[in-house]
C-alpha positions as CSV (number, residue, x, y, z in Angstrom):
1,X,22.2,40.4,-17.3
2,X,19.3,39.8,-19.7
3,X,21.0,38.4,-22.3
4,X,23.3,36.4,-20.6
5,X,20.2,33.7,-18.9
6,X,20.6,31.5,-21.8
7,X,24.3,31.6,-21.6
8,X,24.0,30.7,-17.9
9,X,21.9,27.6,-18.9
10,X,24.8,26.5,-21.2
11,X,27.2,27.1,-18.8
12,X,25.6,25.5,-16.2
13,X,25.3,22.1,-18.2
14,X,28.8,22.3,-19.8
15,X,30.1,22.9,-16.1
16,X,27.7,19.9,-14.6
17,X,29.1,17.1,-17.1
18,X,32.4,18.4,-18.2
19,X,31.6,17.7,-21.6
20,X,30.7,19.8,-24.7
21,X,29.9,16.8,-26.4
22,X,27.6,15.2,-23.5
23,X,26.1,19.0,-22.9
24,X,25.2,19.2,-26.7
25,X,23.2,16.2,-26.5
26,X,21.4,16.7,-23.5
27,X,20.7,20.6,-24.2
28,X,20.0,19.5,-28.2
29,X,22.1,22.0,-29.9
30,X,25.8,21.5,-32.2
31,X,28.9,21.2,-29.9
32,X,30.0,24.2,-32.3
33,X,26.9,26.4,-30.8
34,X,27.9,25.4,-27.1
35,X,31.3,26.5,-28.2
36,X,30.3,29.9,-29.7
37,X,27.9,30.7,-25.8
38,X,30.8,29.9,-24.3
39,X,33.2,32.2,-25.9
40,X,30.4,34.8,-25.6
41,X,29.6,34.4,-22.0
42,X,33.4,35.1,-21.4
43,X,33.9,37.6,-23.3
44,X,30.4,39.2,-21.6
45,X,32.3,38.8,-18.0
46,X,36.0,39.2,-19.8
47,X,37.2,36.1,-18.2
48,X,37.9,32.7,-18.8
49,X,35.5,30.3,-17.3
50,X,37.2,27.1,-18.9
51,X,40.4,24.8,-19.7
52,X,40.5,22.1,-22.2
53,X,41.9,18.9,-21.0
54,X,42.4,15.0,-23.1
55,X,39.0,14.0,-20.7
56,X,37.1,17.2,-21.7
57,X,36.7,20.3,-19.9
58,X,37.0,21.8,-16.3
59,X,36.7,25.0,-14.4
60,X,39.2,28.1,-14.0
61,X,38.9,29.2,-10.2
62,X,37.1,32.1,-12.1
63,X,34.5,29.5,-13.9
64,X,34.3,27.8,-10.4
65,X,33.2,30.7,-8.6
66,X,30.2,31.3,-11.2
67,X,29.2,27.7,-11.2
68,X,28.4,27.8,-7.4
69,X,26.0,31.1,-7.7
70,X,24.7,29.4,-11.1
71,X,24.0,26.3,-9.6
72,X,22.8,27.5,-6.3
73,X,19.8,29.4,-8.6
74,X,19.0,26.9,-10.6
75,X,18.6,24.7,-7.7
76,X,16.1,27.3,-6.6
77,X,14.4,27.1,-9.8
78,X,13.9,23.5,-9.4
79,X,13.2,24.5,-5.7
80,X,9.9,26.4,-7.5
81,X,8.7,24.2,-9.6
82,X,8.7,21.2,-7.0
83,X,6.5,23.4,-4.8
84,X,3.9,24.6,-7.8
85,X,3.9,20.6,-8.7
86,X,3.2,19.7,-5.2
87,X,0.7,22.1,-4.4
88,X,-1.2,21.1,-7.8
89,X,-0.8,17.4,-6.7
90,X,-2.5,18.9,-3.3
91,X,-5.6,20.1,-4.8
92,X,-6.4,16.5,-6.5
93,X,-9.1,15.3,-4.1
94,X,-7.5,12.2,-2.5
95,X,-9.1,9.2,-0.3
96,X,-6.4,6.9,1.9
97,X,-8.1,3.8,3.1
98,X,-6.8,1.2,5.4
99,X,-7.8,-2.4,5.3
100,X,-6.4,-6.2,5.6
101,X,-5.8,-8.1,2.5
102,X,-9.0,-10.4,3.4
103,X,-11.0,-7.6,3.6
104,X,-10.0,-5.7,0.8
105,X,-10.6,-8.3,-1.9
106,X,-13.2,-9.6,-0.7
107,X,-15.5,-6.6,0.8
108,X,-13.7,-3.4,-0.6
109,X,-12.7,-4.1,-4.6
110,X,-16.4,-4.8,-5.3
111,X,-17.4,-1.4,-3.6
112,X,-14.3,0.7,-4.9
113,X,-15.3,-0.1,-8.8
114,X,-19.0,1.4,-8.7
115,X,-17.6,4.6,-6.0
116,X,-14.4,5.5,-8.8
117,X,-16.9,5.3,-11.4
118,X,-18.8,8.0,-9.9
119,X,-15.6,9.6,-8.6
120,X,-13.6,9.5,-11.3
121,X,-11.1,12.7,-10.1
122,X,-10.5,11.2,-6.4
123,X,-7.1,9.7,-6.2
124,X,-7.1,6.4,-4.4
125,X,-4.4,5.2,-2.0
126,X,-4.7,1.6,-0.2
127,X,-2.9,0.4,2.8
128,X,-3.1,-3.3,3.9
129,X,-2.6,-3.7,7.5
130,X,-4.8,-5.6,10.5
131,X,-7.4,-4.3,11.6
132,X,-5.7,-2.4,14.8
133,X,-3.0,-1.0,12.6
134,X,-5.8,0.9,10.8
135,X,-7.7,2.4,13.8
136,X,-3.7,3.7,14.7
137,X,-3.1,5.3,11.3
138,X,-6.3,6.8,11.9
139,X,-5.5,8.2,14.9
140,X,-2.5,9.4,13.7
141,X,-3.8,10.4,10.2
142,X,-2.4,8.7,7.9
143,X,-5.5,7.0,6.5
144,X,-8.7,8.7,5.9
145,X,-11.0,5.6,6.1
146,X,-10.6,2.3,7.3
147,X,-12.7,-1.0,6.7
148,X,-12.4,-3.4,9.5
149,X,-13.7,-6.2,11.8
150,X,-15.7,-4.3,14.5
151,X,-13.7,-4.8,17.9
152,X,-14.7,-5.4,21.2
153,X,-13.9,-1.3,22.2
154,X,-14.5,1.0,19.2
155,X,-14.5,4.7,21.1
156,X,-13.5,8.0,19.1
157,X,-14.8,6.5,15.7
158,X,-18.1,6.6,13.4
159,X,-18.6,2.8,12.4
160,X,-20.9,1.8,9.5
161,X,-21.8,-1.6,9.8
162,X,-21.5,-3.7,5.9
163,X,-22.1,-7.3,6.7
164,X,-21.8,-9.9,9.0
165,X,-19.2,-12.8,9.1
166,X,-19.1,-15.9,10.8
167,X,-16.0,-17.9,11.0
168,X,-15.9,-21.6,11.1
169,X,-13.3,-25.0,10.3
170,X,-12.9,-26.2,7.1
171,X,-11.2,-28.7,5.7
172,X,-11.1,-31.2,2.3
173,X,-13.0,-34.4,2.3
174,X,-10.0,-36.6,1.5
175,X,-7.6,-34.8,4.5
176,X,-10.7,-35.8,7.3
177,X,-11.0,-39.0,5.5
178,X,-7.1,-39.4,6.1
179,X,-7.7,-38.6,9.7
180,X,-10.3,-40.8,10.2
181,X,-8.2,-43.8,8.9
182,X,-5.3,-42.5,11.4
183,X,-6.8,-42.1,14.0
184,X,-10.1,-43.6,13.9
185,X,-10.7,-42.8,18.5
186,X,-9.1,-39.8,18.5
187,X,-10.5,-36.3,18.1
188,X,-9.6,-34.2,15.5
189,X,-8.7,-31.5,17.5
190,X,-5.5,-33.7,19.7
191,X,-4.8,-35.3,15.8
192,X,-5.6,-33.1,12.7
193,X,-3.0,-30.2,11.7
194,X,-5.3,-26.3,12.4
195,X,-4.2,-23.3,10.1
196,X,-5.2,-20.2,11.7
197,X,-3.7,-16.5,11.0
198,X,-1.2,-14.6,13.4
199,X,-2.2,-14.0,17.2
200,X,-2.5,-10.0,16.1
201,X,-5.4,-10.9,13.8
202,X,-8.9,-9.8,15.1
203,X,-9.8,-13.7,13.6
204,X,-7.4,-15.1,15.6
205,X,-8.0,-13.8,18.7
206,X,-11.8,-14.4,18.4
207,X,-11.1,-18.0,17.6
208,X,-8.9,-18.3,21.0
209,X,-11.6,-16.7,23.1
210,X,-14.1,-19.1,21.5
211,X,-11.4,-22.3,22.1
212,X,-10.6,-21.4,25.0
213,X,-14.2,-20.8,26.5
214,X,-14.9,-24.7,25.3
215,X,-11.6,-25.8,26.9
216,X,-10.5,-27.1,23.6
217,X,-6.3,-27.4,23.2
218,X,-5.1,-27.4,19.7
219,X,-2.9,-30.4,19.4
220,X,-1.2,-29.0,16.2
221,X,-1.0,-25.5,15.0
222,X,0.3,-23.9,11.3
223,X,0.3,-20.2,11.3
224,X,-0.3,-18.8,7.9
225,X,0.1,-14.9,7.1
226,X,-3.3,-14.6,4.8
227,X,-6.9,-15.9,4.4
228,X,-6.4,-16.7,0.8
229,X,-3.3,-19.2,2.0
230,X,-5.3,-20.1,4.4
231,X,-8.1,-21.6,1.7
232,X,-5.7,-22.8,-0.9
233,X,-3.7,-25.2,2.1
234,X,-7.7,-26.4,3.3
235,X,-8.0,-27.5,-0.4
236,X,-5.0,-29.4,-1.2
237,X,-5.3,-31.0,2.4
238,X,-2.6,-29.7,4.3
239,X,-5.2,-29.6,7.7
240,X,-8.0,-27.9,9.1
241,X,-8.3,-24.4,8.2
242,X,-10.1,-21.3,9.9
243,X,-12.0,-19.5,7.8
244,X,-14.7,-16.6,7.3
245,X,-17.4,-18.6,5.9
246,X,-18.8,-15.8,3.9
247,X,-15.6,-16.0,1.8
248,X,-15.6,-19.8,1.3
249,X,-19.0,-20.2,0.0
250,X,-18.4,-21.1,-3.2
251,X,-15.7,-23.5,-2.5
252,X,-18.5,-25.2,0.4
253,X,-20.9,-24.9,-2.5
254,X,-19.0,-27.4,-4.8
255,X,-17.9,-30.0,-2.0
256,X,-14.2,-28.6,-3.0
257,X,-14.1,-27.7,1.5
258,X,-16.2,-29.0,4.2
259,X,-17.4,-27.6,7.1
260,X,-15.5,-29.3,10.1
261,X,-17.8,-28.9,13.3
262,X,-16.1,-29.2,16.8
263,X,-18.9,-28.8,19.0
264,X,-19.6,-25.2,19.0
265,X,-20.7,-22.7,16.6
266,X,-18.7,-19.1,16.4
267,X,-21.1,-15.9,16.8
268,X,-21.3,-13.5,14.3
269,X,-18.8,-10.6,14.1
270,X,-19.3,-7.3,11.9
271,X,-17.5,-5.5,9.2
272,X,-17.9,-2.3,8.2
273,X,-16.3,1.2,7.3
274,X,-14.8,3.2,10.2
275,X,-13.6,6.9,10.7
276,X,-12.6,9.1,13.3
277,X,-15.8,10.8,14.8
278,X,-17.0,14.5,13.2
279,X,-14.5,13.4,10.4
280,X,-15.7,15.4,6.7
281,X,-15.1,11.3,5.2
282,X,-18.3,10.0,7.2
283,X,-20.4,11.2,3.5
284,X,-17.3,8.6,2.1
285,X,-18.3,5.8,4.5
286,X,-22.0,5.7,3.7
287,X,-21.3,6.2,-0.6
288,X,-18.8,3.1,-0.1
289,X,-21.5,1.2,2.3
290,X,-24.3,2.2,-0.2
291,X,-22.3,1.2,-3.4
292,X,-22.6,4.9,-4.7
């Protein structure tokens, strides 16, 4: 039986491609060596395991009959291995966070760079989602952290407040300019094109509470999938975009957007790291918070 594993191997991949010359290549050995296992394997089991053929080779009912047993332990080989590999892969510390776009390039990359360089072994995996998608994979543990706008209701979870945010309109010089010229009695809000994010967006829905508290009706809405669109279509003048000020800054900085006022001011809203309470990642939360 001993001397025969090798054999089997030979076998196996002679039986698996039905070609000498394909097995010799994969298995890197002359066709003539595959030729001389063969020969030896049969003679071992005093049978013949295959029949030449114009394509290559194929399987006697004998050679048949071994190739099932044969393959069926080799898949159990590979069987092994996958499990030692995936327990290995197990024991590398690992950290799943859960975030929107917005929020991780703005708030999370600067964070992440100082935590990996004092965590080098941890294993980072990112999902981008709203910010009630993460509290769900969270609940359903699929995430380990999350970094979000802080909701209305936040029961179950540890939250470690960041930074504030304040949204507010902004638009380019030229498009209010535009609408000026346009429509020099009306108000911006019956005339000027608004950009806002989806209705599922924490943003969103604290801009509608805000509109609709001031009885304001958006003449003209564009819903656009990301804050970064939502900035580059503000600068090139496509209409009135709603923003997180924090993130604009820059841009209000050097006149490139202008703040668009419409008669009230939004209040501030918080962002910070969430986990499920009693979780082991609330240590996480406050290296992330604290910038290692």
């Amino acid at each position: 039986m001993q001397e025969n594993l090798s054999l089997y191997h030979i076998f196996y991949t002679v039986s698996r491609t039905g070609n000498i010359s394909s097995a010799a290549k994969e298995l890197y050995i002359s066709q003539p060596a595959i030729s001389r296992a063969i020969k030896k394997l049969e003679g071992n089991l005093d049978t013949t395991l295959f029949k030449r053929s114009s394509r290559g080779v194929f399987l006697t009912p004998d050679g048949q009959i071994l190739y099932e047993k044969v393959k069926g332990a080799f898949d159990l080989l590979s069987e092994g291995e996958d499990s030692i590999l995936h327990n290995r892969s197990r024991e590398i510390p690992r950290l799943r966070i859960g975030a929107s776009t917005t929020l991780c390039k703005y708030v999370l990359m600067p964070r992440l760079k100082d935590f990996i360089v004092a965590n080098p072994k941890i294993r980072i995996i990112i999902s981008c989602q709203s910010t009630y998608q993460t509290l769900k994979l969270l609940d359903e543990d699929k995430i380990d952290i999350g970094l979000i706008g802080r909701p209305q209701k936040l029961s179950g979870y540890e939250f470690l407040p960041l930074l504030q945010i304040q949204d507010t309109f902004v638009a380019a010089k030229k498009y209010l300019e535009n609408q000026q010229q346009l429509f020099p009695k009306e108000p911006l809000y019956h005339t000027a094109t608004f950009m806002l994010l989806d209705e599922q967006n924490i943003t969103r829905q604290s801009v509608n509470t805000m509109l609709h508290e001031h009885q304001l009706q958006l003449g003209h809405i564009l819903e656009v999938s990301s804050m970064d669109l939502l900035i580059q279509f503000a600068q090139v003048g496509l209409g009135i975009a709603c923003v997180i000020k924090e993130f604009v800054q820059k841009e209000l900085d050097e006149g490139t957007l202008t703040e668009v006022p419409l008669g009230f001011t939004f209040p501030a809203r918080e962002i910070g790291f969430v986990c499920r309470k009693n979780s082991k990642n609330q240590k996480v939360l406050t290296q992330l918070a604290n910038r290692i």
